[in-house]
C-alpha positions as CSV (number, residue, x, y, z in Angstrom):
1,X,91.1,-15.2,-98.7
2,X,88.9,-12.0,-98.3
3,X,85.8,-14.4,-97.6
4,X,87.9,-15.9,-94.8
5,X,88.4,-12.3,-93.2
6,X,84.5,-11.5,-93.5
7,X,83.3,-15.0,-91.8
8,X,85.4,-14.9,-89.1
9,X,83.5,-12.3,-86.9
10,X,80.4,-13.6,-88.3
11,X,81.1,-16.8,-86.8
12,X,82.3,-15.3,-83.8
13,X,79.1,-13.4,-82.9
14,X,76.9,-16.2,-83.5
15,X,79.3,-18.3,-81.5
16,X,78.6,-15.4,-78.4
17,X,75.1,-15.7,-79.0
18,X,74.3,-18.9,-78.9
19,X,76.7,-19.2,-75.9
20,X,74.6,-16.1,-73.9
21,X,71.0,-18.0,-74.7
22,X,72.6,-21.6,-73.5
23,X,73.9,-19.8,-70.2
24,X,70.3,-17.8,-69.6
25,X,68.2,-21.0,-70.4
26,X,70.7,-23.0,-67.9
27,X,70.3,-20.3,-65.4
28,X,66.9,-20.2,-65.6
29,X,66.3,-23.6,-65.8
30,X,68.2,-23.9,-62.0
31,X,66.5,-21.5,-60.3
32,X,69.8,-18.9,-61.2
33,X,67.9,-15.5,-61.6
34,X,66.0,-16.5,-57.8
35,X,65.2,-14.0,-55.2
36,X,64.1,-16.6,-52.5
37,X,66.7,-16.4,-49.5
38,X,67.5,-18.2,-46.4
39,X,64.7,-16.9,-43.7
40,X,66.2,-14.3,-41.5
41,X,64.1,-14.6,-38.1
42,X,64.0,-16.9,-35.7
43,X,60.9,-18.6,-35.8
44,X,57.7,-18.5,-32.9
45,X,56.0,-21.5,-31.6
46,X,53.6,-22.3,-34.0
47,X,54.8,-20.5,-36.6
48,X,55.3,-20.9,-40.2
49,X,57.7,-20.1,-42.8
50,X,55.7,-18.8,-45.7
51,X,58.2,-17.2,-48.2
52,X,61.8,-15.8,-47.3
53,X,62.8,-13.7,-50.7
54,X,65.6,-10.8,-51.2
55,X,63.8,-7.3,-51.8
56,X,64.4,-3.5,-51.7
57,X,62.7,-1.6,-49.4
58,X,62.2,2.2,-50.5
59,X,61.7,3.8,-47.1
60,X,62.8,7.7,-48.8
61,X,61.9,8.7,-51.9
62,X,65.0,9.6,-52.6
63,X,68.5,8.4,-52.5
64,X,71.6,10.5,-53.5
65,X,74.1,7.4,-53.1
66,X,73.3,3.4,-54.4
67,X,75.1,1.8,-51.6
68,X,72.1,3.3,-48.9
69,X,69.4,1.3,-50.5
70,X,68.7,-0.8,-48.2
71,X,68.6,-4.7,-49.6
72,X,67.2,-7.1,-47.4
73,X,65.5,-10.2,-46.6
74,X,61.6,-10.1,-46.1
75,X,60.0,-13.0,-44.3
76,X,56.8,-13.5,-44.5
77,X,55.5,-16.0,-42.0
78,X,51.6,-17.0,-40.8
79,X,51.9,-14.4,-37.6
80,X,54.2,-11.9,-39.5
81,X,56.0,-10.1,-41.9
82,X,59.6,-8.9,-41.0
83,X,62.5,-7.1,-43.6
84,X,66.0,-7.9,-42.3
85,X,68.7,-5.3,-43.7
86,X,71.5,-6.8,-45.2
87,X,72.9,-3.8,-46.6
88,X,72.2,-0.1,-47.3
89,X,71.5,2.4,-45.1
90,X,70.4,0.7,-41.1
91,X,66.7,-0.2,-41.2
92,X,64.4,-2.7,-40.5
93,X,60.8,-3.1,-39.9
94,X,58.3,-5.9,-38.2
95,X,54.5,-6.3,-38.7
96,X,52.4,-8.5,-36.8
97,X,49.1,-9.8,-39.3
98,X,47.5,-7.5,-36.6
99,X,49.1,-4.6,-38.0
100,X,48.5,-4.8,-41.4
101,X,45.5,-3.1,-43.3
102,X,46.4,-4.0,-46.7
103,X,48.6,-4.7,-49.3
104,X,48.3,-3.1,-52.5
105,X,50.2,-4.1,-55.9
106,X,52.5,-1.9,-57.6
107,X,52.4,-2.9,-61.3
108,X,55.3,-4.6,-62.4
109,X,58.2,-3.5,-59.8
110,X,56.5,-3.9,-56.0
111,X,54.2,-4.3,-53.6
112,X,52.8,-1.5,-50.8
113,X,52.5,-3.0,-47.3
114,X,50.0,-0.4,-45.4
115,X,50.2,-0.9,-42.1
116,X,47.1,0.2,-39.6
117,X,48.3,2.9,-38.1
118,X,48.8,4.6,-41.8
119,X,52.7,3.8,-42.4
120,X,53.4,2.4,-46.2
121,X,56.1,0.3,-46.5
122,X,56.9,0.2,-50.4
123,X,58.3,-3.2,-51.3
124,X,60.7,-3.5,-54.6
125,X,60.7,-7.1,-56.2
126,X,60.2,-8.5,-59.3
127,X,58.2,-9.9,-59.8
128,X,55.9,-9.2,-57.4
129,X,53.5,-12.1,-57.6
130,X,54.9,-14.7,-54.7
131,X,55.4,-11.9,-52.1
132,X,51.6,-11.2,-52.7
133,X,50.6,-14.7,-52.9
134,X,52.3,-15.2,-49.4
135,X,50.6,-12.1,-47.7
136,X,47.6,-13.8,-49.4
137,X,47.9,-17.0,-47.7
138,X,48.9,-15.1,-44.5
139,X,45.3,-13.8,-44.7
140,X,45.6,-10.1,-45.3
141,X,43.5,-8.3,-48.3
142,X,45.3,-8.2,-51.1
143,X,44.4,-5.3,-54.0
144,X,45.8,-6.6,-57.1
């Protein structure tokens, strides 16, 4: 009866476990753990959709409350690149491929978006790859 009392949470964690790896690999598997997102602008004539995607953009360097980071959308299309707030403190920003003198990669947690006239606009997403491959394809240097 004592062997009964000691299996019993054994089984139980393994029972959690194995139910937490099915639910990740399922998630994963559908595209669950995605940061792509419905495109926010209205398009141009001629214009093309490159990637929309959900990202932070940290326009302080500090914040002293979590609910004014500002979460948005960032589209980046062939003419442009434009971050839609959703929510977090009121900001948004638009930069025409004109504008932009670089973008520079920010090891595992974001990209830097310099814009000509000297204005950084630091990019949090994870991972960074696709939002560089899109600004890549958009035709603006890359630094990786």
């Amino acid at each position: 009866m004592d062997y009964l009392i000691l299996l019993i949470p054994s089984a139980f964690s393994l029972i959690l476990i194995v139910s937490v790896v099915v639910f990740l690999v399922v998630m994963i598997k559908n595209g669950g753990f995605s940061t792509k997102a419905a495109p926010q602008i209205t398009m141009r004539e001629g214009e093309v959709s490159l990637l929309a995607t959900q990202v932070v953009w940290m326009h302080k360097k500090i914040y002293l409350n979590k609910h004014s980071i500002p979460h948005g959308v960032l589209d980046i299309t062939n003419q442009r690149v434009v971050y839609t707030r959703l929510s977090g403190a009121k900001v948004d920003f638009a930069l025409e491929k004109s504008e932009i003198e670089g973008v520079f990669h920010r090891g595992k947690i974001g990209v830097k978006i310099q814009a000509k006239d000297g204005t950084d606009y630091v990019i949090n997403i994870m991972p960074p790859k696709h939002v560089e491959d899109a600004l890549e394809r958009m035709g603006v240097p890359v630094h990786r």
